[in-house]
C-alpha positions as CSV (number, residue, x, y, z in Angstrom):
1,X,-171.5,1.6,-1.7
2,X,-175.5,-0.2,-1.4
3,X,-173.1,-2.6,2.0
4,X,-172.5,1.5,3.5
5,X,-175.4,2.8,2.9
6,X,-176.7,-0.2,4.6
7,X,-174.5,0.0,7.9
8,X,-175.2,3.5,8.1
9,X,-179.1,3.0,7.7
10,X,-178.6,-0.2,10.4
11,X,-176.8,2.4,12.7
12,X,-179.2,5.2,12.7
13,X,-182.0,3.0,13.4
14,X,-180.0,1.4,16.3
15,X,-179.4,4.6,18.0
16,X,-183.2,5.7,18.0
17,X,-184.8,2.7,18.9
18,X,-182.1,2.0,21.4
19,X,-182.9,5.4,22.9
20,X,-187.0,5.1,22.5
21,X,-186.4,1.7,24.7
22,X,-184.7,3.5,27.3
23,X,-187.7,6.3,27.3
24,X,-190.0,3.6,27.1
25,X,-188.2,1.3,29.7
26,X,-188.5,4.1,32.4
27,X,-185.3,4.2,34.5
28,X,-185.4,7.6,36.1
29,X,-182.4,9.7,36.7
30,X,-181.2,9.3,40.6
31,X,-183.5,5.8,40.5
32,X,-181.5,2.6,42.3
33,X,-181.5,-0.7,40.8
34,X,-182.5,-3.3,42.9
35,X,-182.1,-7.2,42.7
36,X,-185.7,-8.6,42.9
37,X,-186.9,-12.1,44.2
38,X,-189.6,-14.4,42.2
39,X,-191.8,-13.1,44.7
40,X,-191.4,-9.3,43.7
41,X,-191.7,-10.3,40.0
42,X,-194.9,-12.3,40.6
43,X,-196.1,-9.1,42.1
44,X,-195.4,-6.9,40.0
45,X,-196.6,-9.0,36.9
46,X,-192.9,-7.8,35.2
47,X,-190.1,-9.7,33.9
48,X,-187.6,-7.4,33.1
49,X,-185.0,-8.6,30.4
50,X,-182.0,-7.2,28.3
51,X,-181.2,-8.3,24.7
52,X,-179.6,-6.8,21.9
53,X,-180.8,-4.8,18.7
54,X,-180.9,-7.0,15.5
55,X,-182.8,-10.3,14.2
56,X,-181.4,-12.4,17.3
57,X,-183.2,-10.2,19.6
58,X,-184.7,-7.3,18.9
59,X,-185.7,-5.1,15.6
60,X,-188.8,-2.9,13.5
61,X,-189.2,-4.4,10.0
62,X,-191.7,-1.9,8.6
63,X,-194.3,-1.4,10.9
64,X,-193.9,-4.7,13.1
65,X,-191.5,-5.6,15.5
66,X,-189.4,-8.7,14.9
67,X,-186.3,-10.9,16.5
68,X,-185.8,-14.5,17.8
69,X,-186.0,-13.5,21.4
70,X,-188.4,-10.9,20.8
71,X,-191.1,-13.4,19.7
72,X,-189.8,-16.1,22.0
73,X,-190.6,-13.6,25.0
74,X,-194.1,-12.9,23.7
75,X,-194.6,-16.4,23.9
76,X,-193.3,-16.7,27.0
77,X,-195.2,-13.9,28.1
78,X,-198.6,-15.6,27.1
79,X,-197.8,-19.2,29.2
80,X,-196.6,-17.4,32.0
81,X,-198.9,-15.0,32.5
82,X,-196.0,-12.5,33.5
83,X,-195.7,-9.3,31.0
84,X,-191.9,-8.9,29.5
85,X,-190.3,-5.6,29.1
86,X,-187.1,-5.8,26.9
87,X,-184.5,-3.4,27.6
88,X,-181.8,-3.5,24.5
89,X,-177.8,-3.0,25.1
90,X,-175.3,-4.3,22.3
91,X,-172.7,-5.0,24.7
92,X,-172.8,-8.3,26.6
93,X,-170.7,-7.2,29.1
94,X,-172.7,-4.3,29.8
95,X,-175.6,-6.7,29.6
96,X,-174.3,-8.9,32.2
97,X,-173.5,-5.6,34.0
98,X,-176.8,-4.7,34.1
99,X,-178.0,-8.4,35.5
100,X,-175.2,-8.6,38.3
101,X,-176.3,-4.9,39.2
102,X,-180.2,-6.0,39.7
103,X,-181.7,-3.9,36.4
104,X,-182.8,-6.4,34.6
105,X,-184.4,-10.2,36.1
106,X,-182.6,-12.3,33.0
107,X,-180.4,-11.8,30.1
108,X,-182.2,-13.1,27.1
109,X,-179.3,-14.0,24.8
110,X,-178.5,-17.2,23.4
111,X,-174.9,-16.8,25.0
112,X,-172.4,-19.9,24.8
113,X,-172.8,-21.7,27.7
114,X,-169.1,-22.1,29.5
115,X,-167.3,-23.1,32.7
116,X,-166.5,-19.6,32.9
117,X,-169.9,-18.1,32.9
118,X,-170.9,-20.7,35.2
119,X,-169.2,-19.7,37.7
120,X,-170.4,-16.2,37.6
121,X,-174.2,-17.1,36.5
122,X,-176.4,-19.3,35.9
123,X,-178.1,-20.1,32.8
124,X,-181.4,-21.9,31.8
125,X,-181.8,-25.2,30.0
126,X,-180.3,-24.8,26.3
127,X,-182.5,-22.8,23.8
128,X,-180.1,-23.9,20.5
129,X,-176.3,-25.0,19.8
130,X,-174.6,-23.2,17.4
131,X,-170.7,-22.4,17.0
132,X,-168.7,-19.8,15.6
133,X,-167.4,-19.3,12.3
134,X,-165.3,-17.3,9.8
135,X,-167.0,-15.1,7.3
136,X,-164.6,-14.5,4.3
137,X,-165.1,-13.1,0.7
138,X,-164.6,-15.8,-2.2
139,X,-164.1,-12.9,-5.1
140,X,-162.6,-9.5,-4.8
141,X,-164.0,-6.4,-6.3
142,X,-163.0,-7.2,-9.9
143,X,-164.9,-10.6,-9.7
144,X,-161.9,-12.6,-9.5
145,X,-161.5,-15.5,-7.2
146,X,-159.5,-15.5,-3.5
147,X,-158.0,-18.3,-1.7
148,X,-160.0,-19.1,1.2
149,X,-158.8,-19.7,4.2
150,X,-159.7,-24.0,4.8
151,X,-157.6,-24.6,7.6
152,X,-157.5,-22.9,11.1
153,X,-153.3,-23.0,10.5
154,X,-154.1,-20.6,8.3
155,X,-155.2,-18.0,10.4
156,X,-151.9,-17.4,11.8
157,X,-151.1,-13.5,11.4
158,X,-154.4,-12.5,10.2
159,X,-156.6,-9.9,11.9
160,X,-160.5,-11.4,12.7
161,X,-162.9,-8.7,13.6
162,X,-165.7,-9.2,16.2
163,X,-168.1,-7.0,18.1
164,X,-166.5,-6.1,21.4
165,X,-166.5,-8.0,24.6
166,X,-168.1,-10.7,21.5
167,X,-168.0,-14.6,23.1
168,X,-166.0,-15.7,20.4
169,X,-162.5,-13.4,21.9
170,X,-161.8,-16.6,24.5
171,X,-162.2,-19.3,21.7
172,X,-159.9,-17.3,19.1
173,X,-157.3,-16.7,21.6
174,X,-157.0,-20.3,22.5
175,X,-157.1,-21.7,18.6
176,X,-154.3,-19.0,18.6
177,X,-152.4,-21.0,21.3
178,X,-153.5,-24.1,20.0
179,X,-152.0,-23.4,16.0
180,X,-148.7,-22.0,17.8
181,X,-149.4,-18.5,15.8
182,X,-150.5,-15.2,17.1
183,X,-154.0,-14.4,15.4
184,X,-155.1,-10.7,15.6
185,X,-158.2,-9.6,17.2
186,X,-160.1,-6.3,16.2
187,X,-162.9,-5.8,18.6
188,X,-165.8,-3.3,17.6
189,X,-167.4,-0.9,19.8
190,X,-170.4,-0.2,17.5
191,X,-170.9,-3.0,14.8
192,X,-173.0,-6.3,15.5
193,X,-172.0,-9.1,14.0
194,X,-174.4,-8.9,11.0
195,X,-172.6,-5.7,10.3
196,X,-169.2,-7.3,10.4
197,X,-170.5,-9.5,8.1
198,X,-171.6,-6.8,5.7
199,X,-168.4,-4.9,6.3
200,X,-166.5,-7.9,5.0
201,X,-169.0,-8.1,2.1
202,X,-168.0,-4.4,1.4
203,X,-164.3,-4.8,1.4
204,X,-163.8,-3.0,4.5
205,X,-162.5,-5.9,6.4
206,X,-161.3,-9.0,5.0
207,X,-162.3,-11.5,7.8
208,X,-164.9,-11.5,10.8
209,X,-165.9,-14.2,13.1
210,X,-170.0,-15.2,13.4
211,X,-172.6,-17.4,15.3
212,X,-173.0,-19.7,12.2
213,X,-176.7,-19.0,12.5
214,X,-176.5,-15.9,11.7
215,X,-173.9,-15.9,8.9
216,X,-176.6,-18.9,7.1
217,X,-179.6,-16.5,6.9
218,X,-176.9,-13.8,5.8
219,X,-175.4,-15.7,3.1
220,X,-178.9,-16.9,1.5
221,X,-178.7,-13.7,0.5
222,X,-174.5,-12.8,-0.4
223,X,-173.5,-15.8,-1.4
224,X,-170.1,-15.1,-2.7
225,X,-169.2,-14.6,1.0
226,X,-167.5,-18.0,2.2
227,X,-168.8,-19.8,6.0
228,X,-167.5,-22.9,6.0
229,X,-164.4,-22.6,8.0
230,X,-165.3,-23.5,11.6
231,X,-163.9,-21.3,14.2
232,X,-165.4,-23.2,17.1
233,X,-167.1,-26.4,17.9
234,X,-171.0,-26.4,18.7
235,X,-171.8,-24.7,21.7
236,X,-174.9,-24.9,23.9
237,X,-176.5,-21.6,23.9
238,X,-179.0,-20.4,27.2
239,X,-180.4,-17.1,29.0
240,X,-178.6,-16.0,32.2
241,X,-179.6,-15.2,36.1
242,X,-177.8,-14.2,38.7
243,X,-177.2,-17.2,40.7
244,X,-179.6,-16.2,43.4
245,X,-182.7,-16.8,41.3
246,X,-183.3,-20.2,41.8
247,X,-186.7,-20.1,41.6
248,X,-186.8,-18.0,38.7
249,X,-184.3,-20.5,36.8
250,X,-186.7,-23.1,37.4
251,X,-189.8,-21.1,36.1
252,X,-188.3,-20.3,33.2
253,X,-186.6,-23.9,32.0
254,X,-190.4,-25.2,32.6
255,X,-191.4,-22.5,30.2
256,X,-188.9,-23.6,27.7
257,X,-189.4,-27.0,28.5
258,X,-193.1,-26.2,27.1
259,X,-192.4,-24.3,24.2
260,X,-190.0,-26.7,23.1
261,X,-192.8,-29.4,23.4
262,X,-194.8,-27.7,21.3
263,X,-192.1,-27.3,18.9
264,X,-192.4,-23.2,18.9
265,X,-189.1,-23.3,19.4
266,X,-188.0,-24.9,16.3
267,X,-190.4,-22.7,14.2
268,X,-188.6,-19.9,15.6
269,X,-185.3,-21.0,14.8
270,X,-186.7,-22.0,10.9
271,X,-187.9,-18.6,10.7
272,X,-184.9,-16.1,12.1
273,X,-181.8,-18.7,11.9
274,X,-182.8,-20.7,8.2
């Protein structure tokens, strides 16, 4: 009951900030979007960015506003000089929607970087690796202990659940191929991953699929959920341009390149992802 109470509560608050960040992000009805140059975002002193609602990017903890690329643009913001306005869409494919249609400058994610993407997009230097794994309970509701699932053979006929359009959907398809075994994929229109995760604390789901970054700072605190069982291997994880933004590519890995100097990076990743 506290795990629903929970998701609705999450949900609620997704909705109204999502639609104060629209108000506040000032598209106009009728208004064009148009791809910009470094040139037009050096003069307009705006870097405009999407990222999504939760403690990866973007979320109010009591009167302050938090998330790993939230902070990481401020501090972007303060070397570069340039001021950052966050738009916030849950979808990636919307999100990359919105850079290929010229709304936004750069998608601040920390997507997996693949020969896929690459061929679309281009993406800065790596922020972080991370890799994908399965988030499982290790008691049922009467306290008794489950089985988990140790072996990827394992998940042959059982249904993973992941937030649509999720990075993960290509991986799980091809350890489906690669087990010989179909493996089920649920994908949700409206649930983050951090809410999968809590769904499967619940009981409404039995297994989801979860940066393993995430699913550490979410078991410190349930930790009779099990997320050991590697779905993927460590990816390399970057923001996206459109490949015309050269110069914008190379502003921001020197940013990056800076911040990682100074290791504010790595404090960063202690604080949202340890």
């Amino acid at each position: 009951m506290k795990t629903r109470k929970l998701l609705i509560l999450y949900s609620v608050l997704l909705v109204s900030v999502m639609t104060l960040i629209a108000l506040l992000f000032n598209l106009k009805e009728g208004d064009k979007p148009t791809e910009r140059t470094w040139q037009d975002i050096k003069e307009s002193g705006v870097l405009r960015a999407v990222t999504e609602y939760g403690s990866l990017g973007y979320y109010i903890s009591g009167d302050s506003l938090q998330g790993f690329e939230y902070e990481l643009s401020k501090k972007l913001s303060a070397i570069s000089g340039l001021e950052i306005q966050l738009a916030l869409e849950m979808n990636l494919d919307k999100s990359f929607a919105m850079l290929k249609d010229g709304e936004v400058d750069v998608l601040m994610r920390n997507i997996p970087i693949t020969d896929a993407l690459k061929d679309e997009f281009d993406f800065t230097i790596p922020i972080l690796a991370s890799k994908q794994v399965l988030v499982q309970r290790t008691v049922d509701a009467d306290s008794n202990k489950i089985d988990v699932i140790r072996n990827q053979i394992e998940l042959g006929g059982k249904t993973l659940y992941v937030p649509e359009h999720s990075p993960a959907i290509q991986r799980i398809k091809n350890l489906s191929e690669e087990i010989g075994d179909t493996i089920y994929i649920k994908e949700n229109k409206l649930y983050s991953s951090e809410q999968l995760f809590l769904m499967v604390v619940g009981g409404d789901i039995d297994y989801a699929v979860c940066d393993q970054r995430i699913a550490q700072d979410l078991h410190a605190k349930y930790p009779d959920i099990d997320i050991r069982t590697d779905i993927s291997f460590n990816q390399l994880q970057g923001w996206a341009v459109r490949k015309d933004s050269e110069v914008l590519l190379d502003s921001l890995n020197n940013w990056i390149k800076q911040l990682d100097t100074n290791d504010e990076i790595q404090s960063l990743i202690k604080k949202y992802y340890k």
